[in-house]
C-alpha positions as CSV (number, residue, x, y, z in Angstrom):
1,X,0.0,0.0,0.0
2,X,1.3,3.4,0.0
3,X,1.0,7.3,-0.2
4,X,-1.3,9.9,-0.2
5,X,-3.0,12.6,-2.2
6,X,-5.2,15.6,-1.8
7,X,-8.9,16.4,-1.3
8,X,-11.7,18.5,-2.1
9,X,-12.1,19.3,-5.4
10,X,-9.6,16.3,-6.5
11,X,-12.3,13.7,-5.0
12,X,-15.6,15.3,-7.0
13,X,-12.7,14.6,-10.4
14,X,-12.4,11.1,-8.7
15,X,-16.1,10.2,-8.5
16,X,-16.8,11.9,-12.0
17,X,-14.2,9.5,-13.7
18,X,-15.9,6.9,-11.6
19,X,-19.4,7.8,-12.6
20,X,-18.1,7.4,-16.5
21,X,-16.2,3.9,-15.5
22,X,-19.5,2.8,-14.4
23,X,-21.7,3.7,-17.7
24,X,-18.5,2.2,-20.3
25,X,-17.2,-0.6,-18.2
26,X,-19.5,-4.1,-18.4
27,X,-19.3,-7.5,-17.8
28,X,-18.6,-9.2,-21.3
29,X,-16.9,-6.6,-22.8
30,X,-15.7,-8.9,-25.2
31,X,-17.9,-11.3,-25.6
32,X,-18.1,-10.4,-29.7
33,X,-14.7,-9.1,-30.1
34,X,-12.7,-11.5,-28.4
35,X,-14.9,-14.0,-26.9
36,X,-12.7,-16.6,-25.7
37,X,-10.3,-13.8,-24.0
38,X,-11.5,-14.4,-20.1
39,X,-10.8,-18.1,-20.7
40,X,-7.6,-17.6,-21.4
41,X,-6.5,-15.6,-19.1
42,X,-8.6,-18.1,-16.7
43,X,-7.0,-21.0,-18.3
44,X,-3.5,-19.9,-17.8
45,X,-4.0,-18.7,-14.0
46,X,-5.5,-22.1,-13.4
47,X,-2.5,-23.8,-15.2
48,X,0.4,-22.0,-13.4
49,X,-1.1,-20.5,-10.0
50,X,-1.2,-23.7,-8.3
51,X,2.5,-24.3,-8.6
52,X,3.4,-20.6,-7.5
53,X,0.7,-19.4,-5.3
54,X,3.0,-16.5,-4.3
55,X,2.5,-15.1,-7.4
56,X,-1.5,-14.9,-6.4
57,X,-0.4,-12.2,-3.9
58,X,2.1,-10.5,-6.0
59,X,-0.4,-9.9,-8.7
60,X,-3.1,-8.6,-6.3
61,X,-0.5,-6.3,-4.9
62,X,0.1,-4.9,-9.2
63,X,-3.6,-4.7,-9.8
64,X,-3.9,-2.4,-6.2
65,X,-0.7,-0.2,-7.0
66,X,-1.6,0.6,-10.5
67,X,-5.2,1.5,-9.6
68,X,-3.6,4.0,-7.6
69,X,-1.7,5.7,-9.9
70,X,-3.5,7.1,-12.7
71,X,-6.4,5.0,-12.4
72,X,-6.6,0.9,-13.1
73,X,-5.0,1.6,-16.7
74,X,-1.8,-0.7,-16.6
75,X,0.9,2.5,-16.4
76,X,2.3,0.4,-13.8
77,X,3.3,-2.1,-16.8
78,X,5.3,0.8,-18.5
79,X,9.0,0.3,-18.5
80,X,11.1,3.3,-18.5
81,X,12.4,5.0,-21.2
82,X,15.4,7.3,-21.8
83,X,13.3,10.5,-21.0
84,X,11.1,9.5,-18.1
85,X,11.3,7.1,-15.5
86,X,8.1,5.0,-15.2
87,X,6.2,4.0,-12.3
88,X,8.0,0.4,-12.4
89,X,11.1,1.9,-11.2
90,X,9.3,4.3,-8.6
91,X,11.0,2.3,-5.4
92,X,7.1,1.2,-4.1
93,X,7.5,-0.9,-7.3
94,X,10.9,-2.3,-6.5
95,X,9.4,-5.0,-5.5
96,X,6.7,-6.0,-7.6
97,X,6.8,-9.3,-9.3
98,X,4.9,-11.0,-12.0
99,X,5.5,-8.7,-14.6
100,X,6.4,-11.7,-17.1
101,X,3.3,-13.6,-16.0
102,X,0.8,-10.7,-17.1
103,X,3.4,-10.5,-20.5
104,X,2.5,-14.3,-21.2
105,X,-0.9,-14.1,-20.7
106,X,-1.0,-10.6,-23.0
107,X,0.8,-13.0,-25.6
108,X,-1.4,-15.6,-25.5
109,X,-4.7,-13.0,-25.8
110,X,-2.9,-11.5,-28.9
111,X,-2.4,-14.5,-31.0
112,X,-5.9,-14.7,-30.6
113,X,-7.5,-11.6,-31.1
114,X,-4.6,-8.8,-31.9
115,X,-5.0,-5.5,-30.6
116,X,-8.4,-5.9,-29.2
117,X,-8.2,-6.8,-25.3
118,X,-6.0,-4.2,-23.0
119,X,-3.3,-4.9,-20.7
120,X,-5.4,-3.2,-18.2
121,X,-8.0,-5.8,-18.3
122,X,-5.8,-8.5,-18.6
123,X,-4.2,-7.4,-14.9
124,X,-7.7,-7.3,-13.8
125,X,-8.7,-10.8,-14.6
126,X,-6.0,-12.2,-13.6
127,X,-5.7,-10.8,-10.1
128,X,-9.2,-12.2,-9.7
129,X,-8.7,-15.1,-10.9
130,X,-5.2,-16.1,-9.3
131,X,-7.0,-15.3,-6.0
132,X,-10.0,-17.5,-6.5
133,X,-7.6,-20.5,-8.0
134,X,-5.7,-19.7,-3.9
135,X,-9.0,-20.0,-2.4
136,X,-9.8,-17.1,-2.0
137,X,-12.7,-14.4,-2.8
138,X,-14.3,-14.1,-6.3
139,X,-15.7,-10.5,-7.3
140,X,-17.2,-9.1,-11.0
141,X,-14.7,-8.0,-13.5
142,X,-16.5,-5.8,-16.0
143,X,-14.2,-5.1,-18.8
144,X,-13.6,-2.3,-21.4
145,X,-10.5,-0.7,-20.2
146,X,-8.0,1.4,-22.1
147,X,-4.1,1.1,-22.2
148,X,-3.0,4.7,-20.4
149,X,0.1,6.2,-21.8
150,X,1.5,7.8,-19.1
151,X,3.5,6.4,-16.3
152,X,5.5,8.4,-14.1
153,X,7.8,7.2,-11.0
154,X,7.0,10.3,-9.3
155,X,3.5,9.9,-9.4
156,X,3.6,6.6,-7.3
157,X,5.4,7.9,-5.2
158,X,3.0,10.6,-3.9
159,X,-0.1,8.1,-4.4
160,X,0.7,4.4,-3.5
161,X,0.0,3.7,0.4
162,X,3.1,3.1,2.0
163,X,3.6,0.6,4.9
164,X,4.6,3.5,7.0
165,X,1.7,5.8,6.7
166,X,-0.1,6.5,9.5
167,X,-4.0,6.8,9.8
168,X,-4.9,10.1,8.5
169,X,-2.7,9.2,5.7
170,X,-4.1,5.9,4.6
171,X,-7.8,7.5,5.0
172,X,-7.0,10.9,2.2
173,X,-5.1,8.3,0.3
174,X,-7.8,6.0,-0.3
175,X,-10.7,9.3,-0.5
176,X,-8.8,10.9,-3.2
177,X,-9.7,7.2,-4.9
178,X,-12.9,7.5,-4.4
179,X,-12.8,4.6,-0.8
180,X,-13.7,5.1,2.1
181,X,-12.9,3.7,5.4
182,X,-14.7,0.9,4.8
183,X,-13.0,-0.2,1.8
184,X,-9.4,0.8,3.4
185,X,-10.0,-1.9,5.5
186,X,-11.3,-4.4,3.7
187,X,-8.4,-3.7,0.7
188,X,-5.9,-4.2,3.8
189,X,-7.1,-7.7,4.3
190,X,-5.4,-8.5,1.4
191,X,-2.6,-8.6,3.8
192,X,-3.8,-12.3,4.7
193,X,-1.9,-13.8,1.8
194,X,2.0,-12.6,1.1
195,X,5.2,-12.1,2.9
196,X,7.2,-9.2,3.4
197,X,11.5,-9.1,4.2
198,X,12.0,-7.3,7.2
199,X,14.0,-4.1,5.9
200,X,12.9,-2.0,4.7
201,X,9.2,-2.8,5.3
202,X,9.3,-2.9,8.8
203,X,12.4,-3.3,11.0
204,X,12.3,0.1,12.0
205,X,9.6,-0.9,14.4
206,X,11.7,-3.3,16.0
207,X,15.3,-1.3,16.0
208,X,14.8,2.7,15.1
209,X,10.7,3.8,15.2
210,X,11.8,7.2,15.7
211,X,15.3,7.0,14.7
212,X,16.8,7.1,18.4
213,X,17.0,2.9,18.2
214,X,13.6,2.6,19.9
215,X,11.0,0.2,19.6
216,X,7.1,1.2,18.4
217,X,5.2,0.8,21.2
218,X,1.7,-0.1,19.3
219,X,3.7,-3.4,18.8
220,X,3.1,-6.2,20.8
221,X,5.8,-6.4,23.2
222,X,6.1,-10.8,22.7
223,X,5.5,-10.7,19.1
224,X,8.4,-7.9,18.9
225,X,10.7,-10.0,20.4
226,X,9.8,-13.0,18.8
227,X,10.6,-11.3,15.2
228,X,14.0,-9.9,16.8
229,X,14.8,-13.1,18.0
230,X,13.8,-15.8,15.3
231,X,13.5,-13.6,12.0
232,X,14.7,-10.1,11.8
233,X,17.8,-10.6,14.6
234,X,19.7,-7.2,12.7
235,X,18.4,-3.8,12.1
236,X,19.3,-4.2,8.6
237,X,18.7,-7.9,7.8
238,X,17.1,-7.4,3.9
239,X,17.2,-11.5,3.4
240,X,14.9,-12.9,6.4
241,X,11.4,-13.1,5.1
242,X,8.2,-12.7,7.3
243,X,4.5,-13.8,6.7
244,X,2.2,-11.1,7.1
245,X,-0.4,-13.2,8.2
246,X,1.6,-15.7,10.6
247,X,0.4,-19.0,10.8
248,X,-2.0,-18.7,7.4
249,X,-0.1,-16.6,4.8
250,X,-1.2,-18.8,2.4
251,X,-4.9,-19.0,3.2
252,X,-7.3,-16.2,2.5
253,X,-9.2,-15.7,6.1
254,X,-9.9,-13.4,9.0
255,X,-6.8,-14.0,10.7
256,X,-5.3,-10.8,9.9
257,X,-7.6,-8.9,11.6
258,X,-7.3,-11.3,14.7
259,X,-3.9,-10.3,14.6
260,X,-4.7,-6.6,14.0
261,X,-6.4,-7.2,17.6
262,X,-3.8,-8.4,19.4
263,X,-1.3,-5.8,18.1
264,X,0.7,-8.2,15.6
265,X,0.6,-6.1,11.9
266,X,3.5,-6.3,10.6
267,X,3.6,-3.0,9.3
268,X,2.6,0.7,10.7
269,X,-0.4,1.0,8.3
270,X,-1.6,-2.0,9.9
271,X,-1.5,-1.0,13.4
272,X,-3.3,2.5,11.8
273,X,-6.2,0.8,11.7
274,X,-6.9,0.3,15.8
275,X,-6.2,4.1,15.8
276,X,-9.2,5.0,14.0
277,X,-12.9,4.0,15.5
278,X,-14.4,3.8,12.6
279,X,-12.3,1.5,11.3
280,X,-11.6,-0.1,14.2
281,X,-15.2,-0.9,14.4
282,X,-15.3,-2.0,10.8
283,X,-12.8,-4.8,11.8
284,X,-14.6,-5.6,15.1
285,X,-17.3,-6.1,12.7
286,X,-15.5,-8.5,10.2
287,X,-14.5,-10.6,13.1
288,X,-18.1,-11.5,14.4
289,X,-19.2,-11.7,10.9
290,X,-18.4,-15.5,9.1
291,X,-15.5,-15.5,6.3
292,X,-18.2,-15.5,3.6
293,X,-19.3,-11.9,4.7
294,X,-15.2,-11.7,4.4
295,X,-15.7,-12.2,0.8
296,X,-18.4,-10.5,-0.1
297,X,-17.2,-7.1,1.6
298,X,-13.7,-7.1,0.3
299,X,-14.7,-8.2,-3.3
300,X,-17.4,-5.2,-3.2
301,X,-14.1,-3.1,-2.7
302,X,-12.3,-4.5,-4.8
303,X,-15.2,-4.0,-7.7
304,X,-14.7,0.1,-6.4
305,X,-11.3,0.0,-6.7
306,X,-11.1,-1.6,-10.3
307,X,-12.7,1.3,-11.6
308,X,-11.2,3.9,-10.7
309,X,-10.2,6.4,-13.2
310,X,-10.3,3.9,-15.9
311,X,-9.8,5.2,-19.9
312,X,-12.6,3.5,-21.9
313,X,-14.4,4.6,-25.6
314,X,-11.3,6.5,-27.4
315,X,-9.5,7.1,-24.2
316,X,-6.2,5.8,-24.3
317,X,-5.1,2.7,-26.5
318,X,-4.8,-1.0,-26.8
319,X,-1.7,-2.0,-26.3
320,X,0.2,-4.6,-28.4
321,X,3.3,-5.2,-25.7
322,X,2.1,-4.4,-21.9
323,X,6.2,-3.0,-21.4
324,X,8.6,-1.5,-23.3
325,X,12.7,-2.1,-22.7
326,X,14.3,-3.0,-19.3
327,X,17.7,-4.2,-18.9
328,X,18.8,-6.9,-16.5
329,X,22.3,-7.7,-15.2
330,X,23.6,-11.1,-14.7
331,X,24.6,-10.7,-11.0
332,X,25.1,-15.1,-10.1
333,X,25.6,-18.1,-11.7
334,X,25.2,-18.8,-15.4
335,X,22.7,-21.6,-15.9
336,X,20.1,-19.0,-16.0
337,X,18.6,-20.7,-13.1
338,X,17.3,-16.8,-11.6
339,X,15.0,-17.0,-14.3
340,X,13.3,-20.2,-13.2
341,X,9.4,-19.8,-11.0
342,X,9.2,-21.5,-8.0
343,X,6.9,-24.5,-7.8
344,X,4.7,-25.9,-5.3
345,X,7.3,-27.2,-3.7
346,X,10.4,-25.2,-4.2
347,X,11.1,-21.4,-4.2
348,X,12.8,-20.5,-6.6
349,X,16.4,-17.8,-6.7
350,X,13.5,-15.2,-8.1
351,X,11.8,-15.0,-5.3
352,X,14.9,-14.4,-2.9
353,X,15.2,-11.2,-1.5
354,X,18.5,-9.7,-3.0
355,X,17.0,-10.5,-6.1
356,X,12.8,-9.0,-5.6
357,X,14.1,-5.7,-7.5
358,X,15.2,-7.3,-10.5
359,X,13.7,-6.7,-13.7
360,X,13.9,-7.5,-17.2
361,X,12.5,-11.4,-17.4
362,X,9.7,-10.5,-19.4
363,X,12.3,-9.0,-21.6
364,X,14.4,-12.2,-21.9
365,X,11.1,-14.1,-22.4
366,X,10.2,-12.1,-25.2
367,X,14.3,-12.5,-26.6
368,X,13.6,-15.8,-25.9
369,X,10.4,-16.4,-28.2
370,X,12.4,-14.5,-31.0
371,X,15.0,-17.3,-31.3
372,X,12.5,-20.1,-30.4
373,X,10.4,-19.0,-33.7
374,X,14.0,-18.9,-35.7
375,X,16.1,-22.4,-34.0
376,X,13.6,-24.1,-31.8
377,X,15.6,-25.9,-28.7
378,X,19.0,-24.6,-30.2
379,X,19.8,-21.3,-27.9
380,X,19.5,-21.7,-24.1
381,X,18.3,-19.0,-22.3
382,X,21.8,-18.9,-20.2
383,X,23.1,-17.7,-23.1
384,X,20.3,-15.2,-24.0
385,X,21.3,-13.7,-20.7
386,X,24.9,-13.2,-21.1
387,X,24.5,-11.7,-24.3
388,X,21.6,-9.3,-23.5
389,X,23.7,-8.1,-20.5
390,X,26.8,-7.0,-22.4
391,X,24.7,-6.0,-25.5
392,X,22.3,-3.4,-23.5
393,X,25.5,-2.0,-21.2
394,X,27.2,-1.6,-25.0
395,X,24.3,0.9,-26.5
396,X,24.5,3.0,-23.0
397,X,27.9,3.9,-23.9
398,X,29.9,1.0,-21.5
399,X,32.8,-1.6,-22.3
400,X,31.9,-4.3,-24.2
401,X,33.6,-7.9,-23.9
402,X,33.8,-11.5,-25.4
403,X,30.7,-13.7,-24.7
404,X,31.7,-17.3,-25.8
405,X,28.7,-19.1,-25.9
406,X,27.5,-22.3,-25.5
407,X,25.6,-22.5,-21.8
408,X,22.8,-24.8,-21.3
409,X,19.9,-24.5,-18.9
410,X,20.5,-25.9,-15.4
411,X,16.9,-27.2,-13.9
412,X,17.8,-26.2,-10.3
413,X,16.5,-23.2,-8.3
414,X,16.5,-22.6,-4.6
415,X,15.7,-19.6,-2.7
416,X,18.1,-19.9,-0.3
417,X,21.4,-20.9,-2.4
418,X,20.6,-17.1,-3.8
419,X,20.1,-15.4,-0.5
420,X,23.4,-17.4,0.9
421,X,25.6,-16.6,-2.6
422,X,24.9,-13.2,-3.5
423,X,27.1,-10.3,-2.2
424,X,25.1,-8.0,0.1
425,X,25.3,-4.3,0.1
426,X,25.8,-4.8,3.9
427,X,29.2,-7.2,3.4
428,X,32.8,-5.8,4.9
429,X,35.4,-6.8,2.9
430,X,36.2,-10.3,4.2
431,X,32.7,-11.2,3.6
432,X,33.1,-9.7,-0.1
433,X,36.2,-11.5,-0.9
434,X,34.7,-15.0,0.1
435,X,32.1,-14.5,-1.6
436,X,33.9,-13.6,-4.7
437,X,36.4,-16.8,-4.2
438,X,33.9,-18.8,-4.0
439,X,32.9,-18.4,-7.8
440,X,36.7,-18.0,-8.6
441,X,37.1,-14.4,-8.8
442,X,39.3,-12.5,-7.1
443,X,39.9,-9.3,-5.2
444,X,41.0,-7.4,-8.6
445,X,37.7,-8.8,-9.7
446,X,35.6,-7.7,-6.8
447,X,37.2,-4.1,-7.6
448,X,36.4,-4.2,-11.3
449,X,33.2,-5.6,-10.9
450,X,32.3,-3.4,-8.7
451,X,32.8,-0.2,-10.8
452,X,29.1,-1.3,-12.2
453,X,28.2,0.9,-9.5
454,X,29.5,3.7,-11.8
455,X,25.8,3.6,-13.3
456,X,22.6,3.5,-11.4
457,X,20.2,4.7,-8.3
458,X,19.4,3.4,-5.2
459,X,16.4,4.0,-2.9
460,X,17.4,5.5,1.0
461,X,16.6,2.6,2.7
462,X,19.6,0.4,1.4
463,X,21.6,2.3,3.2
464,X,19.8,5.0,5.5
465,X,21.5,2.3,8.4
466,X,24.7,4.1,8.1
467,X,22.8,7.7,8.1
468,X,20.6,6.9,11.4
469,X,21.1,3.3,12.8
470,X,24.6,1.7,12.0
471,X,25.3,0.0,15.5
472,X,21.3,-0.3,16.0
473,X,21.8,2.4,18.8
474,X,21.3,5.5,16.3
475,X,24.4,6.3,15.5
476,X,26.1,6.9,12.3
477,X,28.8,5.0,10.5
478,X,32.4,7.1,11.2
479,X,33.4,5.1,7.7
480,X,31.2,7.7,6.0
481,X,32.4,11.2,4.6
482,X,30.8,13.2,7.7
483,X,29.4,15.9,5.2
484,X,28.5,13.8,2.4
485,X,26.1,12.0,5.6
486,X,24.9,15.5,6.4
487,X,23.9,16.2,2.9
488,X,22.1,13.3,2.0
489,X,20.1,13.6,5.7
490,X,19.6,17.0,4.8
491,X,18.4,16.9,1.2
492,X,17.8,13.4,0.7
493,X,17.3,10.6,3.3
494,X,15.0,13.3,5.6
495,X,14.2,10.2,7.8
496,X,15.8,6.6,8.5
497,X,12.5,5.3,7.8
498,X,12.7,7.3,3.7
499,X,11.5,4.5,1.0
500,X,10.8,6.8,-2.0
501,X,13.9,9.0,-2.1
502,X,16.3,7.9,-4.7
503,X,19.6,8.7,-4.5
504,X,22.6,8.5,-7.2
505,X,25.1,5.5,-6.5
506,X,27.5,7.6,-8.4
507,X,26.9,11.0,-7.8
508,X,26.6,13.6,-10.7
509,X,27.9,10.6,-12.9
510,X,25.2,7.8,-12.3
511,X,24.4,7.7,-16.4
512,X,28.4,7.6,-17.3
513,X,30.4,4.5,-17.6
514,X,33.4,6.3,-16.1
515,X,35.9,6.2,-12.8
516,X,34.0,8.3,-11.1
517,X,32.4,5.9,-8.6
518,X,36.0,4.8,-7.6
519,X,37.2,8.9,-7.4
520,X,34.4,8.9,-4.5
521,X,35.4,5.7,-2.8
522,X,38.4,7.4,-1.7
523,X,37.0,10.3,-0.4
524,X,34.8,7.7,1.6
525,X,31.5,8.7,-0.9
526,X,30.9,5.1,-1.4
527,X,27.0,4.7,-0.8
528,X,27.3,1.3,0.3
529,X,28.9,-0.7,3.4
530,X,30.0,-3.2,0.5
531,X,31.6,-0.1,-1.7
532,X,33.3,1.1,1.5
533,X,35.0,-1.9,1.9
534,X,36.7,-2.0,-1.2
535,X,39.0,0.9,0.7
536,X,39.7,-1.1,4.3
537,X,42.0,-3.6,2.0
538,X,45.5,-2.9,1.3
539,X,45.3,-4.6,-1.9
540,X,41.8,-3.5,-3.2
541,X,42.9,-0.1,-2.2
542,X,45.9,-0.3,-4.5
543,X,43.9,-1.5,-7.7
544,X,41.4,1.3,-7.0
545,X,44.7,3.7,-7.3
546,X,45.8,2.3,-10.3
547,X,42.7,2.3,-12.2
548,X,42.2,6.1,-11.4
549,X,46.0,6.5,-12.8
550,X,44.9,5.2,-16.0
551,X,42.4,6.5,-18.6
552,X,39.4,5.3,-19.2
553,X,40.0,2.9,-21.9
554,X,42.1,0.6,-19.8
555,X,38.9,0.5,-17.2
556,X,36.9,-0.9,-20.0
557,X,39.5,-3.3,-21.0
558,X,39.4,-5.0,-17.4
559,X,36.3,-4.4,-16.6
560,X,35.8,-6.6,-20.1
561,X,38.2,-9.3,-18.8
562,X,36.4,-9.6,-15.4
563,X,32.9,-9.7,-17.0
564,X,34.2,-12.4,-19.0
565,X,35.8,-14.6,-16.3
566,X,31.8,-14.2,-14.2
567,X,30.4,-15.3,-17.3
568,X,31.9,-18.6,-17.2
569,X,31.2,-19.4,-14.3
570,X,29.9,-23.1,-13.3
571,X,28.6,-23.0,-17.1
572,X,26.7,-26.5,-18.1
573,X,27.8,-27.6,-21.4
574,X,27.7,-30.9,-23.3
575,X,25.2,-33.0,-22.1
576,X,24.8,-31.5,-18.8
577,X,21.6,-29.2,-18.6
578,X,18.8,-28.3,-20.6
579,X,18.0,-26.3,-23.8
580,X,14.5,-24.6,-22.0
581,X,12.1,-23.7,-24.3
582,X,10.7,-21.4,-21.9
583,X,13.2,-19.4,-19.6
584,X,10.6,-19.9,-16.6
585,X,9.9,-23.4,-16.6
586,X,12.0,-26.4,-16.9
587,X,11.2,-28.8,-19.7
588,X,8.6,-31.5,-19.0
C-alpha cells in the first residue's frame, strides 16, 4: 500500500471518472470481439497458480498499485524510457513481481485476437482469478479498459500507500480514490496472503521507530521479540522473510484482523487501523461476521477499486506489448537458473530477496520467443542472458567484452542458495572476498566488478542504516564522509524510515560508464557498506589507485576481462543441462 493525495475538489474529479467507469465498463466486454479472451486468461491462471501461489499475492499487490496511480490503466506495466522514469522503477515498485506472467498471458490474448483486449484488463482478470484459484474471494470483472500512456515514478510515489503511513494518511489516500474507510479496511485484508523481508518494510519498528534505536510501542511487546529473536535478529537484515499473516499466509481468512487485535501487523499502516474508531469498528465487525461476509465485503471493494479512473471509448489505446525495454544484469551463476518460478514445492532464486528488484524477465522471455520462432531448442536462455547483458551495457555507452557461448539451462532453483551466494550491500570486505572466491574471482575482480556501481540509483533505505542506525543504537557510520552523511540527511534521506527518495550511486555521474564511482570511494563517498569496503584492504585499495591512474579505456578493458571470467562461471555444457524452451519453466 502506499501514499497519499489531496482532497476537495480532486475527490468530485475522482467520483466523476468513476461515474463514467461505471456507464462504459461491463461485464462481457468482449464477448463479440474477443470472446474466448477471459478463458484464457482463466485457463492460464488455473494452469500456473497452483505451482506458484505466491505469485496470487504478487499480482493482487500490481492490480492495487496501478489502480492508484493514474487510475486501473496498466501505467504500472510501462517500462522506463530514456526521457522519463516509469512507475515500475518508482521504489514502491521495486518489489513488484509478475510482470512476465501478465506478459504471457498478453501474448497468448494477442495471438488470438490482436489489438483488441488491454493490458489493463488483462491485470484485472487475472488478479481475480489467481486469488480464487488460492481460495480465495471471487468478485465481478466488468471489462472495457483502455491502455493509459503515461506512467510516471513520481506519481507513485505521492499516491501508492506506503507501509509507514499512518492513519490520516491511509484515510485521504484512499478518499482521493474514491474509498472510504470501509474499503481501506477491507483492501488491507489483502494482507492475509504474502510475505514481506524485514528491511525495509518494517524493521524500524523493532530497532529505530523514531530514529533514536527505539521500539514502536503499538507493537506487541512478545510478538516484537519473537521477530527480533527468530526472523529479523539485525536492524538491517534485507534477506529474512516474514508472513504477514503468521500461521496462514497462504490462506485467504480473518486471521489478519485477529492479529490486528492483538497488536501483531506487521507493518505501521496495519497498526493504523486500531487508531481509527471507525475503522476499528469495521474490523470488530468482520471478526463477528463468518468468512463468507469476508468475501463479499472485500470483493465489493475490490469491484470500487477496479474502476477507478479507468480510460474506456477512445481514451487511451490498446496495447500490443504491456512494457517496453528494461535491462537486466547477470549478478550469479550462469545456468540462468534466476529466471526459473518456483513451484509448489520449491522457491525459486526469483523470489529471494537480494533478487525482488530485478527486472527484465519479461524482456528475456520475449528475446527468448524470438530465437525459439528462428532455432527451436537450439539457444538456451543462459546464453540469452549473457548476451543481452553485455549487449544493452554496449548501447549505453559501456565496455563491451567476449561472450563465448554455448551454456545450457541448469533445472535447479533454490531460494536460499541465492540469499546465501549473493554479495550484500551490507558485506565488509572479508565477507566480499569469500564471496567472490567462491565463484573464482578474485579481489582485482571484486574491484572491477564493482565499478558497475559507476551507473545507477538506489532507494534510501539500502543504506539509510549508516545515516541513522549503523550500530542499532542510532548512530552513524564514522566510515562515511561526515558531510557527504549531512547532505544526504539534509536533502535526501529526511528520515531513517525514507523508502521513495532515490539517490545516485554515483553522484553527478550515475548515467556515465566512467571512474567516477572509484574517485568517490576514496574520499569515503561510497554509498554502500560493500563499496566502502573495497577501501579497508591494502590490496583493493591499491587497484582502485591504479585504475584512477589510468584512462578510461584501460577501465573498459578489465572491466571486459572480469565480466568475461563471471560469465563462465559453473557453465553446463555438453550434455549436462537443458535447452528450456521457456526461460521460466524447466522442460517436461
Amino acid at each position: 500500500m502506499g501514499r497519499m493525495g489531496y482532497s476537495g475538489i480532486v475527490v468530485l474529479v475522482v467520483f466523476g471518472l468513476l461515474g463514467s467507469a461505471f456507464a462504459q465498463l461491463k461485464m462481457g466486454f468482449y464477448d463479440q470481439s474477443c470472446p474466448k479472451a477471459e478463458k484464457i486468461v482463466l485457463d492460464y491462471v488455473n494452469q500456473h497458480i497452483p505451482n506458484a501461489p505466491s505469485v496470487a499475492a504478487a499480482l493482487l499487490r500490481m492490480h492495487f498499485h496501478d489502480c492508484f496511480v493514474r487510475g486501473c490503466d496498466a501505467s504500472l506495466l510501462l517500462n522506463s524510457t530514456s526521457n522519463n522514469k516509469a512507475e515500475k522503477d518508482a521504489p514502491p515498485n521495486l518489489t513488484i513481481r509478475a510482470f512476465d506472467f501478465i506478459d504471457r498471458v498478453k501474448s497468448l490474448v494477442e495471438a488470438a485476437c490482436p489489438g483488441v483486449v488491454s493490458c489493463a484488463d488483462v491485470l484485472s482478470l487475472a488478479a481475480r482469478d489467481s486469488v480464487v484459484v488460492t481460495g480465495g474471494p471471487s468478485w465481478k470483472v466488468p471489462t472495457g479498459r483502455r491502455d493509459g500512456r503515461v506512467s510516471n515514478a513520481s506519481e507513485a510515489l505521492s499516491d501508492i500507500p506506503s507501509p509507514f503511513s499512518n492513519f490520516t494518511t491511509l484515510r485521504t489516500n484512499f478518499a482521493n480514490k474514491g474509498l472510504n474507510v470501509k474499503d481501506l479496511v477491507l483492501l488491507s485484508g489483502g494482507h492475509t496472503i504474502g510475505v514481506s523481508h524485514c528491511s525495509p518494510s518494517f524493521s524500524n519498528r523493532l530497532y529505530n521507530f523514531t530514529g533514536v534505536g527505539d521500539q514502536d510501542p503499538s507493537l506487541d511487546s512478545e510478538y516484537a521479540a519473537n521477530l527480533k529473536a527468530n526472523k529479523c535478529r539485525t536492524p538491517t537484515d534485507n534477506t529474512t522473510i516474514v508472513e504477514m499473516d503468521p500461521g496462514s499466509f497462504k490462506t485467504f481468512d480473518l486471521s489478519y484482523y485477529q492479529h490486528l487485535v492483538k497488536r501483531r501487523g506487521l507493518f505501521t499502516s496495519d497498526a493504523a487501523l486500531l487508531t481509527d474508531s471507525t475503522s476499528r469498528s469495521f474490523v470488530t465487525q468482520l471478526l463477528q461476521g463468518d468468512l463468507s461476509n469476508f468475501f463479499k465485503e472485500f470483493a465489493e471493494s475490490m469491484e470500487k477499486m477496479g474502476r477507478i479512473g479507468v480510460n474506456t471509448g477512445s481514451s487511451g489505446e490498446i496495447r500490443k506489448q504491456c512494457a517496453m525495454i528494461v535491462s537486466m544484469l547477470l549478478i550469479q551463476g550462469c545456468d540462468g537458473s534466476v529466471l526459473l518460478n518456483s513451484t509448489s514445492n520449491n522457491r525459486s532464486e526469483k523470489e529471494a530477496p537480494p533478487n525482488l528488484t530485478l527486472q527484465g524477465y519479461d524482456f528475456i522471455d520475449r528475446v527468448k520467443a524470438l530465437l525459439e520462432a528462428e532455432c527451436p531448442g537450439v539457444v538456451s536462455c543462459a546464453d540469452v542472458v549473457a548476451l543481452v547483458a553485455r549487449d544493452s551495457v554496449v548501447i549505453t555507452g559501456g565496455p563491451t567484452w567476449k561472450v563465448p557461448t554455448g551454456r545450457r539451462d541448469g533445472r535447479i532453483s533454490n531460494r536460499n542458495e541465492a540469499a546465501r551466494d549473493i554479495p550484500a550491500p551490507f558485506n565488509n570486505f572479508t565477507a566480499l572476498r569469500t564471496s567472490f572466491a567462491n565463484k573464482g574471482l578474485n579481489v582485482k575482480d571484486l574491484v572491477l566488478l564493482s565499478g558497475a556501481h559507476t551507473i545507477g540509483i538506489s532507494h534510501c533505505t539500502s543504506f539509510s542504516n549508516r545515516l541513522y542506525n549503523f550500530t542499532g543504537r542510532g548512530d552513524q557510520d564514522p566510515s562515511l564522509d561526515s558531510e557527504y552523511a549531512d547532505n544526504l540527511k539534509a536533502k535526501k534521506c529526511k528520515t531513517a524510515t525514507d523508502n521513495t527518495t532515490l539517490v545516485e550511486m554515483d553522484p553527478g555521474s550515475f548515467r556515465t560508464f566512467d571512474l567516477s564511482y572509484y574517485k568517490l570511494l576514496l574520499k569515503r563517498r561510497g554509498l554502500f557498506e560493500s563499496d566502502a569496503a573495497l577501501i579497508t584492504d591494502s590490496t583493493s585499495r591499491s587497484y582502485i589507485t591504479k585504475l584512477l591512474k589510468g584512462d578510461l579505456s584501460k577501465f573498459f578493458k578489465e572491466f571486459g576481462k572480469s565480466m568475461e571470467k563471471m560469465g563462465q562461471i559453473d557453465v553446463k555444457t555438453g550434455s549436462s543441462g537443458e535447452i528450456r524452451k521457456q526461460c521460466a519453466v524447466v522442460n517436461n
